[in-house]
Backbone bond lengths (Angstrom), bond angles and torsions (degrees), N, CA, C in turn:
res aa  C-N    CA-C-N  psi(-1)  N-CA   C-N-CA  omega(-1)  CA-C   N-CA-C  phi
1 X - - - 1.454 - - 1.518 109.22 -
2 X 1.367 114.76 132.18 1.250 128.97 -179.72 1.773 98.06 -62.24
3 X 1.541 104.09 156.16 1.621 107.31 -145.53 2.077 73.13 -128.72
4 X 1.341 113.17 -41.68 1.389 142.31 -163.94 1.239 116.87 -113.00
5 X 1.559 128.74 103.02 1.759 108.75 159.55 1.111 120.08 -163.04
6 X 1.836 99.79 137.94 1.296 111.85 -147.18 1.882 94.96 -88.35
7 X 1.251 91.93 -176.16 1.741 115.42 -179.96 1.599 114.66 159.49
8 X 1.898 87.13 151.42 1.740 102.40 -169.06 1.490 90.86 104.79
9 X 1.402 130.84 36.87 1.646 107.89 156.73 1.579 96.90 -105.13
10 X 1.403 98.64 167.15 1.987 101.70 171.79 1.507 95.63 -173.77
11 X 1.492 93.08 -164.23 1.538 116.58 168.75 1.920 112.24 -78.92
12 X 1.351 98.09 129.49 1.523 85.20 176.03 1.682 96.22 -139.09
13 X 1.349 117.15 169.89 1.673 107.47 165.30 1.306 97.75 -90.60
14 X 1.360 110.06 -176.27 1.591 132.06 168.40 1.474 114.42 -67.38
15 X 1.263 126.98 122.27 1.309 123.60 173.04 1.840 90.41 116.56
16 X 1.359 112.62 -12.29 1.726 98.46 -155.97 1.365 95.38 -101.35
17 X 1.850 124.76 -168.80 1.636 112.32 -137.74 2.148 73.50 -148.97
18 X 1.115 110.77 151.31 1.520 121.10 174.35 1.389 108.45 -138.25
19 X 1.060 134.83 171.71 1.487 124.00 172.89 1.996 92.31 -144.49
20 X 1.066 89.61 135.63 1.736 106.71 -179.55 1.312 110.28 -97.10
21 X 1.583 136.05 122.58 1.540 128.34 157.55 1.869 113.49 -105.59
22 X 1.416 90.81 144.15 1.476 82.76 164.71 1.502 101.98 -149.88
23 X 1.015 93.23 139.82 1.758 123.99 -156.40 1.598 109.85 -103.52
24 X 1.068 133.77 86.42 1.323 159.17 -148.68 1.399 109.12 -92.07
25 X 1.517 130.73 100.64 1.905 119.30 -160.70 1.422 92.31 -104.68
26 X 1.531 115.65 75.96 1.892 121.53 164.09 1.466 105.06 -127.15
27 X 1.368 98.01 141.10 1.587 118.49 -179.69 1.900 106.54 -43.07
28 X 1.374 93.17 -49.60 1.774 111.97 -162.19 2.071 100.98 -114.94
29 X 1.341 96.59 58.92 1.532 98.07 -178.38 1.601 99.13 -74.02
30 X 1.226 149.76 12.93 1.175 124.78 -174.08 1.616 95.96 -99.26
31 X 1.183 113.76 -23.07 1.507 116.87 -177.18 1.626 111.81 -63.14
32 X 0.947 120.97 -21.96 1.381 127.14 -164.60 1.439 118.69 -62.66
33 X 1.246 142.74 121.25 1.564 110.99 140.21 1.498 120.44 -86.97
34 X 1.647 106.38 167.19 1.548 110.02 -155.23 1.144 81.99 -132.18
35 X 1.429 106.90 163.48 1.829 140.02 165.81 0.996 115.58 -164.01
36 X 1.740 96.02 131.39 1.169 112.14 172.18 1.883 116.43 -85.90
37 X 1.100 128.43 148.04 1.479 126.91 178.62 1.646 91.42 -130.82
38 X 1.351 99.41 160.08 1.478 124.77 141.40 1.330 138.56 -147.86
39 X 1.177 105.57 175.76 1.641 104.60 -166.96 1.445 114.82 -140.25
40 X 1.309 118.02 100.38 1.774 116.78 -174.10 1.797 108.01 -84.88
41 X 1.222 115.92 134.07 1.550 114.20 163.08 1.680 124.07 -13.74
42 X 1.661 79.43 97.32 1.780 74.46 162.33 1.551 107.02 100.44
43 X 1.382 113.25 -22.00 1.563 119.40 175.57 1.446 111.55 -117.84
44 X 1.102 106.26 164.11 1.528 129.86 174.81 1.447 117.22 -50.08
45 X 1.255 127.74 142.86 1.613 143.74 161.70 1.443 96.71 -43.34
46 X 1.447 117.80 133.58 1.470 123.14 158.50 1.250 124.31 -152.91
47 X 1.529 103.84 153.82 2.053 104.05 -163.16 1.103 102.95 -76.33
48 X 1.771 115.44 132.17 1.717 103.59 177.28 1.930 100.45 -118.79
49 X 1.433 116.56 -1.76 1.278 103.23 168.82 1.397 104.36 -175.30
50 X 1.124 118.07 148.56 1.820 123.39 173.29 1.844 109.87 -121.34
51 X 1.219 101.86 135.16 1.476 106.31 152.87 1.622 124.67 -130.61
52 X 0.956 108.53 126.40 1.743 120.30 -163.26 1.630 104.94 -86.15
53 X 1.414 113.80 173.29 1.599 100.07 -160.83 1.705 110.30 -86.36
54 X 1.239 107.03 4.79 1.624 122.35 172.00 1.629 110.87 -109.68
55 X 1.414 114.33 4.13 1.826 105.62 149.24 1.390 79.78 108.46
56 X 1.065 147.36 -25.47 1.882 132.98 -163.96 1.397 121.71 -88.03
57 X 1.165 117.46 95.81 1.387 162.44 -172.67 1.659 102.83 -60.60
58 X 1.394 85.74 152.95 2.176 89.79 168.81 1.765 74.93 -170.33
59 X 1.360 82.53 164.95 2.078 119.91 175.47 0.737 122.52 -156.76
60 X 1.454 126.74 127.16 1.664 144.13 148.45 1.339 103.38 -6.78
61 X 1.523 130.19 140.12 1.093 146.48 -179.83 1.793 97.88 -50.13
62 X 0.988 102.82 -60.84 1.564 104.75 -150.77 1.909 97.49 -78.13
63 X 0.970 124.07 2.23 1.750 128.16 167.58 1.402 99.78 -86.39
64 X 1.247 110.04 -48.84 1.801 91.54 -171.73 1.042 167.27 8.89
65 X 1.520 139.56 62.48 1.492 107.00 -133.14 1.334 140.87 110.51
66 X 2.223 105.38 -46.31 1.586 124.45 155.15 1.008 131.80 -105.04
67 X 1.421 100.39 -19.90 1.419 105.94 165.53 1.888 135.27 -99.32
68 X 0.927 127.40 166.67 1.739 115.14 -169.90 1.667 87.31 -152.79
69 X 1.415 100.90 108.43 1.846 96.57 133.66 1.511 137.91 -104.64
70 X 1.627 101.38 157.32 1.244 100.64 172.63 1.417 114.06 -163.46
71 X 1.637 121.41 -173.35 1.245 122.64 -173.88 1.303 119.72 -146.26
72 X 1.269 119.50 136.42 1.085 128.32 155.52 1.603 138.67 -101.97
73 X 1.288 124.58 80.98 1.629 152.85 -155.27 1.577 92.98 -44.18
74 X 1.589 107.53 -66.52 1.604 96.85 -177.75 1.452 124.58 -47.00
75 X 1.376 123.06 -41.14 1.200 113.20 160.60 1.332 137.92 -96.31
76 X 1.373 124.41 38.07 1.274 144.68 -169.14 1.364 108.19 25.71
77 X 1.514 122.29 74.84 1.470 122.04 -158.89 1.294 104.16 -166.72
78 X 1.904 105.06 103.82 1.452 100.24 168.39 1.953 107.30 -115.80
79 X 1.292 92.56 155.47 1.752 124.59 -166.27 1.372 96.93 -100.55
80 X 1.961 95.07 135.77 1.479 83.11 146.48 1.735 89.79 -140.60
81 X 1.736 106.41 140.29 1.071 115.96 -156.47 1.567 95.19 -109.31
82 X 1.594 100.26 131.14 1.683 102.93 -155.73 1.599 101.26 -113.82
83 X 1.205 128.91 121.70 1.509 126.66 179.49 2.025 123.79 -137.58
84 X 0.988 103.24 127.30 1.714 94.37 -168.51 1.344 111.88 79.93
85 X 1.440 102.89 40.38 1.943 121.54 156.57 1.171 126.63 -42.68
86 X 1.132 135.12 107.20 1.441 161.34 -146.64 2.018 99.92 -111.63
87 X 1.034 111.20 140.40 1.180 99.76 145.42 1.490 150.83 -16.55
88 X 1.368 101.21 -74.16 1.551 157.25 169.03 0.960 67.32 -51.32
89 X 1.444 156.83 -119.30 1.547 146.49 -123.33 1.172 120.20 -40.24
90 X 1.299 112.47 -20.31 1.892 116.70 176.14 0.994 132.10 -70.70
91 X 1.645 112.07 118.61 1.685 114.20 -139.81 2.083 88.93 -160.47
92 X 1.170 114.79 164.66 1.783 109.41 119.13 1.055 112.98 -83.85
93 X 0.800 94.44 133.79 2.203 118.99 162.10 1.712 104.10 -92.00
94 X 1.518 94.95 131.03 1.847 98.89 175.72 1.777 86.59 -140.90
95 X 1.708 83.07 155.62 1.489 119.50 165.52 1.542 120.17 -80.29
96 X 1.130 105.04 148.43 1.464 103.98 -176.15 1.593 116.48 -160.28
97 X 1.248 107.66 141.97 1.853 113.83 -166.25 1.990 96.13 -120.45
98 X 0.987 117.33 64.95 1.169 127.30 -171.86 1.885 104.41 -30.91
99 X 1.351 107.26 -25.46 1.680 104.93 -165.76 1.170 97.21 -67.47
100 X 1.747 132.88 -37.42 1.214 129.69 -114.73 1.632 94.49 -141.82
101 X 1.769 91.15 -18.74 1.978 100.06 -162.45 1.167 121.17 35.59
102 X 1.369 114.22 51.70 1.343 122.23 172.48 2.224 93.53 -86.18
103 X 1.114 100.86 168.09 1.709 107.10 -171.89 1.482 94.49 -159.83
104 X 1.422 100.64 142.06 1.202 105.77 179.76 2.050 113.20 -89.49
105 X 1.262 110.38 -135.59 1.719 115.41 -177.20 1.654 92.89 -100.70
106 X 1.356 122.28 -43.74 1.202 130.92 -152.10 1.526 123.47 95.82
107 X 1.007 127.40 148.22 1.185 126.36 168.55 2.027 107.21 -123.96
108 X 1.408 111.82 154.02 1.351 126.59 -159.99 1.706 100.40 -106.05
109 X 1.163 94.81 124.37 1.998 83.70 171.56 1.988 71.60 -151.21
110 X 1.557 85.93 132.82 1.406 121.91 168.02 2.018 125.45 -119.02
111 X 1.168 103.90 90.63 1.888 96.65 -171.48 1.425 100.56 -85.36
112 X 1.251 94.59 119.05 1.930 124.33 173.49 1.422 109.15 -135.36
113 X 1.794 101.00 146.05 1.223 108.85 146.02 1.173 118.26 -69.07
């Protein structure tokens, strides 16, 4: 049983906005910190945002600005809210509980014309 799972990736154009959930199945999800990673063809896994179990956030250089995480504890559900989609953004995106390294399936969002 999936521990992690993501959703909200797709097709988007360039310039357009997606929003990512990942749905976290722990008794005590507020304790958690989360990360999101991705991984584009052919390259390496990389951190694109953290939120810690007191809300304090950091991002990959190149999110800065378009991207936003966040959480909502009651529903064991953290976001990452994606806006001013680039190419370059085309990756899977996965969830991640660094304490526990639990990982989700990933979800795929590709920005094309």
């Amino acid at each position: 049983q999936e521990q992690l799972v993501e959703s909200g990736g797709g097709l988007v154009q360039p310039g357009g906005s997606l929003r990512l959930s990942c749905e976290y199945f722990r008794t005590v999800f507020r304790i958690y910190t989360i990360a999101w990673y991705r991984q584009a063809p052919g390259k390496q896994r990389e951190l694109v945002a953290t939120i810690t179990s007191t809300g304090t956030t950091n991002y990959t250089d190149s999110v800065k600005g378009r991207f936003t995480i966040s959480r909502e504890n009651w529903a064991n559900t953290v976001y990452l809210q994606m806006n001013s989609l680039q190419p370059e953004d085309t990756a899977v995106y996965y969830c991640n509980a660094p304490l526990t390294q639990d990982w989700g399936p990933g979800t795929q969002v590709t920005v094309s014309s």
